[in-house]
Structures are given as structure tokens and as C-alpha cells.
C-alpha positions as CSV (number, residue, x, y, z in Angstrom):
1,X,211.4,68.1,-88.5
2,X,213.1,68.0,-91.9
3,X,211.0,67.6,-94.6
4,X,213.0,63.8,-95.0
5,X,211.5,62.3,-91.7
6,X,209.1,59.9,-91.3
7,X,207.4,59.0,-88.1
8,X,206.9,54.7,-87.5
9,X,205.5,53.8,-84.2
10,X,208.9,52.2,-83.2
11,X,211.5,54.4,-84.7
12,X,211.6,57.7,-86.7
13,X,213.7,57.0,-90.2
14,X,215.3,60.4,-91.1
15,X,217.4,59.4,-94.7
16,X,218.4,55.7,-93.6
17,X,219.1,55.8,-89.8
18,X,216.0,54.2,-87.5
19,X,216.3,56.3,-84.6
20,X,214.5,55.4,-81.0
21,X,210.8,56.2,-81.4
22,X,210.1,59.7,-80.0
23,X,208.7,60.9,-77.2
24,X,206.8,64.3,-76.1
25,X,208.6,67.5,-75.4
26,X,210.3,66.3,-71.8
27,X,208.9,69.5,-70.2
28,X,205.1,68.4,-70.7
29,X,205.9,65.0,-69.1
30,X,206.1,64.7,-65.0
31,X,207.6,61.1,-64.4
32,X,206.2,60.8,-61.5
33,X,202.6,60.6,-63.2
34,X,204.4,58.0,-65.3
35,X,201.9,55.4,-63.1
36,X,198.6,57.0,-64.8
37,X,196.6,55.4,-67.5
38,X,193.3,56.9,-68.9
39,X,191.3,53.6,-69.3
40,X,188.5,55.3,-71.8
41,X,187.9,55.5,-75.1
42,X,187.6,58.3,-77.6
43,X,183.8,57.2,-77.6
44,X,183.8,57.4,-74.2
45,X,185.4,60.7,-73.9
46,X,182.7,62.3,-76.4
47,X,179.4,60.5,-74.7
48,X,180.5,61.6,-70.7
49,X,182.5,65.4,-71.9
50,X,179.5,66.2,-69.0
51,X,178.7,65.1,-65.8
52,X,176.3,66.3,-62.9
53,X,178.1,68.0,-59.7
54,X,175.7,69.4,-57.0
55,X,172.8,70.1,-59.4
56,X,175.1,71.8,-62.0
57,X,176.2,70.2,-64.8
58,X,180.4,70.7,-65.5
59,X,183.0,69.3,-67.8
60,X,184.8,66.0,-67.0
61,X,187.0,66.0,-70.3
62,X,188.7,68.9,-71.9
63,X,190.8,68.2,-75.4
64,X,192.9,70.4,-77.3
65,X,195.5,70.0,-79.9
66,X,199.4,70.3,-78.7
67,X,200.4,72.9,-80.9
68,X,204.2,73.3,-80.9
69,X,204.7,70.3,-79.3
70,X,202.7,68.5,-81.8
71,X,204.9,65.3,-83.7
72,X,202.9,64.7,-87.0
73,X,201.7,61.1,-86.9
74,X,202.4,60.3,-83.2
75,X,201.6,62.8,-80.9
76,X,198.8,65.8,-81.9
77,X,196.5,66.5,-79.1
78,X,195.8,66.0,-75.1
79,X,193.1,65.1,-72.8
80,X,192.2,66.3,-69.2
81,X,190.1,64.3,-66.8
82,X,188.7,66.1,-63.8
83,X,187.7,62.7,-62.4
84,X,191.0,60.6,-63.2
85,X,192.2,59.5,-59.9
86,X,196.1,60.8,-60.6
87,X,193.7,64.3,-60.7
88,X,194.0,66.3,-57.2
89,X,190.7,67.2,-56.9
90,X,190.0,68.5,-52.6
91,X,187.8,70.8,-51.4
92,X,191.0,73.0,-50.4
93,X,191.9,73.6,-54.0
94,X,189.8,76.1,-55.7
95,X,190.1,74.8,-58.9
96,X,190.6,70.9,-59.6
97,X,194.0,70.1,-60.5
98,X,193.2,67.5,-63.9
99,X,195.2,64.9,-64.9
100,X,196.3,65.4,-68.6
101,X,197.3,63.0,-71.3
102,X,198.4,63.0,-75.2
103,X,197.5,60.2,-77.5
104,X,199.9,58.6,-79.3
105,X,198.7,57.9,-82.6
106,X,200.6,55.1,-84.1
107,X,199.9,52.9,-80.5
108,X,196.1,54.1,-80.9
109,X,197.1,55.0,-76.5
110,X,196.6,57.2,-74.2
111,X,199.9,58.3,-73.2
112,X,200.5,60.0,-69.2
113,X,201.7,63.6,-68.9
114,X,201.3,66.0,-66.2
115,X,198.7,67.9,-64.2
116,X,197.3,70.8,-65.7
117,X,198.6,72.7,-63.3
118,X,202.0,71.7,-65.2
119,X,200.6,72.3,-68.4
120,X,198.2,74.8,-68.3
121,X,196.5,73.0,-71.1
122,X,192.9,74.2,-68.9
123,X,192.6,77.9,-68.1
124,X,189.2,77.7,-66.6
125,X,187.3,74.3,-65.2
């Protein structure tokens, strides 16, 4: 972005045009996951990042920033929830498919993405 923008939760002003607020990079996002909401809070996330599964304990959240897809002020890092029910979790995958997010700063939201299996935001659960 040109050193000139600035990022508003409705609208990005570049000089003096208010453009449509942005959204992430279109390939991170799968519409039809559009439907998803992760109903926790940042809190929340840190206090249950482990749960118990069959004796062993294993990750339910895994965070990370966006890197090149990152928008300053609006959209810098993602979520993945093993237990989110958009997740495909089945004992014929071999590796739970999480449901990912990004939170959008300025709305203080989670915002829907894609499974990981999309993203590849998770190389190893």
C-alpha cells in the first residue's frame, strides 16, 4: 500500500477518495464458509489452546500472523479451530481439516476464511 493510505474500518482514504472497506486476499476466502462464525474470545482462545483427546492432550487453536496477506490495521493474523463445527473433522481423514479465521481489527471480529486445507496455515495437527 502507498505510504498515503490509511485503513478506517468502513473505507480506506488513499489522498481524498473513501474507497469500499477492504477485504482479505480473495484466494484465502472460500464463500461457501461464508456461514462460519468463531463465537470465542481472544481470552478464550489462550485459556482452551489445549484440550484432552483419548488420554493425550492436543491443540484446539493454532494462530499465526498472515504475512503477505497482512492489511496494517485491519487484517494481521488467523485462527484455526480443530473443534469449530464448519471443521471436517471424521475418522476417515487422517488429519482434521480446521476451520480458519482472520480477525479484523477495526470490527474487534472474527472474520470466516477457509479450511486449512485451503490455506495451509497448519502443517501439522
Amino acid at each position: 500500500w502507498p505510504a498515503t493510505t490509511t485503513f478506517y474500518a468502513n473505507c480506506v482514504i488513499s489522498k481524498t477518495v473513501c474507497e469500499p472497506e477492504l477485504s482479505i486476499a480473495d484466494d484465502l476466502e472460500d464463500g461457501a464458509m461464508s456461514h462460519c462464525s468463531l463465537g470465542v474470545s481472544w481470552q478464550e482462545i489462550s485459556n482452551h489452546a489445549r484440550l484432552v483427546n483419548e488420554g493425550k492432550a492436543i491443540k484446539r487453536f493454532y494462530t499465526g500472523g498472515l504475512g503477505q496477506f497482512t492489511q496494517p490495521d485491519m487484517f494481521e493474523v488467523w485462527v484455526c479451530d480443530i473443534l469449530d463445527p464448519c471443521s471436517r473433522n471424521s475418522a476417515y481423514l487422517s488429519l482434521p481439516d480446521l476451520m480458519c479465521y482472520t480477525f479484523n481489527e477495526a470490527s474487534r471480529t472474527f472474520k470466516p476464511l477457509a479450511l486449512n486445507s485451503k490455506l495451509e496455515f497448519v502443517r501439522q495437527v
